[in-house]
C-alpha positions in Angstrom: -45.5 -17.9 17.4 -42.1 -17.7 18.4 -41.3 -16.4 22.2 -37.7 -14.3 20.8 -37.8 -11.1 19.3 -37.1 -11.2 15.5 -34.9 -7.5 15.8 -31.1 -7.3 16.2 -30.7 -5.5 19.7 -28.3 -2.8 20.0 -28.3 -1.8 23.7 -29.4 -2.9 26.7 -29.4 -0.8 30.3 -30.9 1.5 32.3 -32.9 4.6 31.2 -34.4 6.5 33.9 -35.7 10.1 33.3 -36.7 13.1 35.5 -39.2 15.8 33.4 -39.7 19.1 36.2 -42.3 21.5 35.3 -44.8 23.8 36.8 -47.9 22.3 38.8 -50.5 23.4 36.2 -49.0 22.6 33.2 -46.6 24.2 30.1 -43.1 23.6 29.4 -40.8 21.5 31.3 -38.1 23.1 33.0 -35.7 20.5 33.5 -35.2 17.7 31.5 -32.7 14.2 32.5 -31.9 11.4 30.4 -29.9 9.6 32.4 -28.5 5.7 31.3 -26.5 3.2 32.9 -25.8 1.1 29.7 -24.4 -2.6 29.9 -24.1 -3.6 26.3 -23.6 -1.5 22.8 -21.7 -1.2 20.0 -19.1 1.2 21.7 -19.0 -0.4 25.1 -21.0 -0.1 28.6 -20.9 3.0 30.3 -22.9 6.1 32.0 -24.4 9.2 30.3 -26.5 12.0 31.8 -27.8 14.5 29.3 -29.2 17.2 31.3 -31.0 20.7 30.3 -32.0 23.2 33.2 -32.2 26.8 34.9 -29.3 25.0 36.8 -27.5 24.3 33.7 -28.5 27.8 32.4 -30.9 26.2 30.2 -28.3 24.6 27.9 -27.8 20.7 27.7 -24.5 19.6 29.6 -23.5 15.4 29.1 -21.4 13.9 31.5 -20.4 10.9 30.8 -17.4 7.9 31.6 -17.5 6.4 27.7 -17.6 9.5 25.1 -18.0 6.7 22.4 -21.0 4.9 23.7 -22.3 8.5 24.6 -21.9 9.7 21.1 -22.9 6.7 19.8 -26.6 7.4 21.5 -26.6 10.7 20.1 -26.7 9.2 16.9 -29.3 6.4 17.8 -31.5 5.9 20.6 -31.3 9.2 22.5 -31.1 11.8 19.3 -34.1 10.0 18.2 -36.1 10.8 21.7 -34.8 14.2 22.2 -33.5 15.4 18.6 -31.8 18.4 20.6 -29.8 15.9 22.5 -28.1 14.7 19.3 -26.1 17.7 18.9 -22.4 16.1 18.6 -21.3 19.7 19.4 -22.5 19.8 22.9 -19.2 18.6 24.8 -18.8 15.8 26.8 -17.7 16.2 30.5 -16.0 13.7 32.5 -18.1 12.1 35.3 -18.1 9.6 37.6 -21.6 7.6 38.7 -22.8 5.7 41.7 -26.3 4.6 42.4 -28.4 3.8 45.9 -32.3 2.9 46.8 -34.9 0.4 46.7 -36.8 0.7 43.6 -39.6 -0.2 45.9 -39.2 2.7 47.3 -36.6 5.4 46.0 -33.9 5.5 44.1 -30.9 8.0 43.7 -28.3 8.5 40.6 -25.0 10.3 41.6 -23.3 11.9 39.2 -20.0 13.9 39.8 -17.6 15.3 37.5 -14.5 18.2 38.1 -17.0 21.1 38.6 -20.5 19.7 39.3 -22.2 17.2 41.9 -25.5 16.2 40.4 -28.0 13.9 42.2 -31.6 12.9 40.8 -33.4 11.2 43.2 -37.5 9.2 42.4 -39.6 8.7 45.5 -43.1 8.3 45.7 -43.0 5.3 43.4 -46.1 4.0 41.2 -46.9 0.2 39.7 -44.4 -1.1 37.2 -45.6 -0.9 33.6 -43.7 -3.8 30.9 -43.6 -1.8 27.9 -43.1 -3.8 24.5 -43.5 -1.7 20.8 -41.5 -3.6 18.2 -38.8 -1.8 15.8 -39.9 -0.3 13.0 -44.0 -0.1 14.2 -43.7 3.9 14.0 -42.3 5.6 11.1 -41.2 8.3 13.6 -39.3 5.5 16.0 -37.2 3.3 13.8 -36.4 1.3 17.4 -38.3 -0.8 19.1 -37.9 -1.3 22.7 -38.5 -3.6 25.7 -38.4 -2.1 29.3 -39.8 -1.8 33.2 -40.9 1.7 33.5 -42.1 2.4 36.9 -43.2 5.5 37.4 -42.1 8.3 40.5 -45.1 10.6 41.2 -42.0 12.6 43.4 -38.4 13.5 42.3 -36.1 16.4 42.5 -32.9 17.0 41.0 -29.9 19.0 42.2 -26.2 20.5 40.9 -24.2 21.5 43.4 -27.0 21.7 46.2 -29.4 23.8 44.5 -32.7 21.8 43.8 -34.2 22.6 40.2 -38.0 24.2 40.1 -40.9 22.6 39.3 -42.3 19.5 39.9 -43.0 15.9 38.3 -46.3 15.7 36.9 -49.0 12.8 37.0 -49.8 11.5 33.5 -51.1 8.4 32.4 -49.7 6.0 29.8 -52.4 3.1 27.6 -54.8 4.2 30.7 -52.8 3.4 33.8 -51.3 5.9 36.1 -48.1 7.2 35.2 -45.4 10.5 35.8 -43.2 12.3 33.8 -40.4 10.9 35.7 -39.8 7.3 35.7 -37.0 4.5 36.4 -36.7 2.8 33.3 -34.9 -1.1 34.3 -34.2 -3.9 32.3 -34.6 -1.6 28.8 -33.7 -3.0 25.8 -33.8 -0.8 22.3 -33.4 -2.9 18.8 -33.6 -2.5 15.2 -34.7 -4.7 12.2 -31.9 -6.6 11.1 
């Protein structure tokens, strides 16, 4: 059995995610997609797609690579978050720094023209190696390879206003997990 995955991979980065909602349950109320991408067809690049009370409950993208971001719409993200692939939703230029210890914390910065965004993960869990190969589920074409570790605390602010609610502990194949997590060293692919 060989050691090397048989599917073509089409990007590799970062994928970490913040899901805020109320303490005992329903809808989340903000939703982050955030990726630091180092290798796709259109290039490396950042991307946040973000939906909020802060964003008057609308998705916004800032981004540094409109191709790359588009180019997720149409792949990898559009396929997690369907409303996210949405080619009319503009694109606003951003710039992105980063700062933390995964160990510990960890912080995305995120400023464009109008907005300063910052998404921060504390409280950190155990790191889970998630495998699933392309092509497995009907419903996910991709397969992907990827570090998620998960934050049992994050918060998420534009201009200095925190969004409401609150990360929520899940589990994942019966280990402790949150609806926000760093995602490192994530890999998607596709059957060649």
């Amino acid at each position: 059995m060989s050691a090397t995955d048989p599917n073509r991979v089409i990007v590799t980065g970062e994928n970490p995610f913040i899901r805020l909602g109320p303490a005992n349950g329903g809808e989340n109320t903000t939703e982050a997609s955030y990726w630091r991408i180092l290798f796709s067809p259109a290039g490396p690049g950042h991307v946040l797609y973000i939906k909020s009370e802060l964003t008057d409950d609308r998705w916004r993208i800032y981004s540094d690579n409109i191709a790359m971001t588009r180019w997720l719409q149409d792949t990898v993200q559009g396929m997690l978050n369907p409303a996210t692939g949405d080619q009319s939703i503009p694109v606003i230029d951003a710039w992105f720094e980063k700062q933390g210890d995964p160990r510990y914390f960890w912080t995305e910065m995120i400023e464009s023209r109008d907005d300063e965004i910052a998404m921060t993960w504390y409280d950190i869990g155990d790191p889970l190696l998630v495998h699933t190969q392309a092509g497995q589920d009907p419903k996910r074409p991709y397969g992907v390879c990827t570090v998620l570790i998960p934050a049992l605390g994050a918060r998420l602010t534009v201009n200095g206003t925190q969004a409401a609610g609150e990360p929520r502990p899940t589990e994942r194949d019966g280990r402790p997990f949150s609806t926000c997590a760093l995602a490192f060293s994530e890999s998607w692919t596709e059957t060649r």
